[in-house]
N, C-alpha and C positions, 0 to 999 in steps of 0.2 A: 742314330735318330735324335734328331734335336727335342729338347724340355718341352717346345708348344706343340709340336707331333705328339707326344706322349701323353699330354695334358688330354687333348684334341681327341685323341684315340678311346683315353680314358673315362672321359662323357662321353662320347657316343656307343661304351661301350654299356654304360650304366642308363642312356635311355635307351638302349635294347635291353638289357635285362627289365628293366620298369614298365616295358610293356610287353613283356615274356616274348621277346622275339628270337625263335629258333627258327622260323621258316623262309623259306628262298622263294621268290624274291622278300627281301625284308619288310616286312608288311607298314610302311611310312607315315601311310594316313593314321593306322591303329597307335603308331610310337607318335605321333603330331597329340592325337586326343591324351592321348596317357597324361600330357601335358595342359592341359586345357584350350587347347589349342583347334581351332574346325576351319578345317581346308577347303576355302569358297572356290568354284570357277568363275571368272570374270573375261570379259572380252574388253581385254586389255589392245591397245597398239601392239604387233607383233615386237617391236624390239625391246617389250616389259615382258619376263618371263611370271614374274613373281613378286610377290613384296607380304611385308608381316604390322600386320597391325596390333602393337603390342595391348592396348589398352581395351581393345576390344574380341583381344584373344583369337584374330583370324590372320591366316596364311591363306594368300589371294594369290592362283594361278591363273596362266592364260590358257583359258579355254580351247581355243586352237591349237594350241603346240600340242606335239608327238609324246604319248603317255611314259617314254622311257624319259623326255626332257623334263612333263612334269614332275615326278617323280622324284628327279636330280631337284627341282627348283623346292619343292618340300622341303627335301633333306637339306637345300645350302639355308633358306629360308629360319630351320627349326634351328641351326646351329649357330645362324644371330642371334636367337631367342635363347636357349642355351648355354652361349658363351656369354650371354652378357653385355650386344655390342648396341652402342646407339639405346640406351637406357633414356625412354621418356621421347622417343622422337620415332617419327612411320621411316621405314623402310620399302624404298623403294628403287627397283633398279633392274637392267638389265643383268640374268643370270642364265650363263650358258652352260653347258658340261663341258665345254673345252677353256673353260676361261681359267685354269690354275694358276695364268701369267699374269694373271690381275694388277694392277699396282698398289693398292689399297690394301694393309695387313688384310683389313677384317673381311675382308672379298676371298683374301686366301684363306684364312681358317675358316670362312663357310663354306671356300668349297672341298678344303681340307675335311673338317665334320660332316659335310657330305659323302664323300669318297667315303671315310672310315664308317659311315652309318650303313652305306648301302652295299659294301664292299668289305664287311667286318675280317682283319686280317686271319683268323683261324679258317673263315667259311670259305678264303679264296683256296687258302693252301690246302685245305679237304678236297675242295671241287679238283684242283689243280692236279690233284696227288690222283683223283679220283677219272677227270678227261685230261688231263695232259693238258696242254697250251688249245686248244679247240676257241679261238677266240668270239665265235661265232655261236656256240653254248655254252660259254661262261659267259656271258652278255646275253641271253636269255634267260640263264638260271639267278641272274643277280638282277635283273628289270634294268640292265644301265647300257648305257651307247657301246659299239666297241669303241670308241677313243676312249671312253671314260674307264671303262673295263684294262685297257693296255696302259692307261696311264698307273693304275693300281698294281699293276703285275710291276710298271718298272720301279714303282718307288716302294714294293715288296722283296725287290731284287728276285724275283722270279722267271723274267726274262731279261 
């Protein structure tokens, strides 16, 4: 595992502890406040999933999309906020659960801090050890897509 996997993993493992997350699905919105941070719905254009208004301390979803995509669009949202990206400027932009192939570092480490926030690597390989490969309730029990769910298992080497 590469330095900014490790890094990546290691904040998102310290804003679950800072807002005592033990429970499944990873409670997002409650680790968003922990932060000062209050996650608006907005009726955004469909192809804006999300964006963070750093100065005003809100992370703006689209109200329409499917509660596992917002959910993802929190967590990639919280991990520009987080990691430090775009210091003094709005973020805005389309964010998908299957975009890890982004071209933009900071698109992948959001969606990397995503992944590691909602997908904490101890709680997959519990659940895993716990239903086996069940891709269909491991993707319940973590609130995330099965794509986003399988993409976790494979860069866990667990499948």
């Amino acid at each position: 595992m590469n330095s900014q996997i490790k890094y990546i993993e290691k904040i998102s493992s310290q804003a679950l502890q800072k807002a005592g997350g033990s429970d499944l699905p990873v409670p997002v919105e409650k680790i968003a406040g922990a932060f000062g941070l209050e996650v608006v719905e907005f009726a955004f254009h469909n192809k804006i999933s999300g964006l963070l208004k750093k100065e005003q301390g809100v992370i703006g979803v689209n109200q329409t999309h499917h509660p596992v995509r917002k959910r993802f669009t929190i967590a990639h949202e919280l991990g520009h906020f987080l990691l430090g990206h775009g210091l003094g400027e709005e973020i805005q932009e389309e964010t998908i659960d299957d975009s890890f192939d982004k071209s933009h570092p900071q698109e992948r480490e959001a969606n990397q801090f995503a992944s590691c926030l909602l997908m904490p690597r101890e709680f997959v390989k519990k659940e895993v050890n716990k239903n086996s490969l069940d891709i269909e309730k491991l993707s319940k029990t973590f609130g995330v897509s099965k794509q986003a769910i399988t993409i976790r298992l494979l860069e866990l080497k667990l499948i």
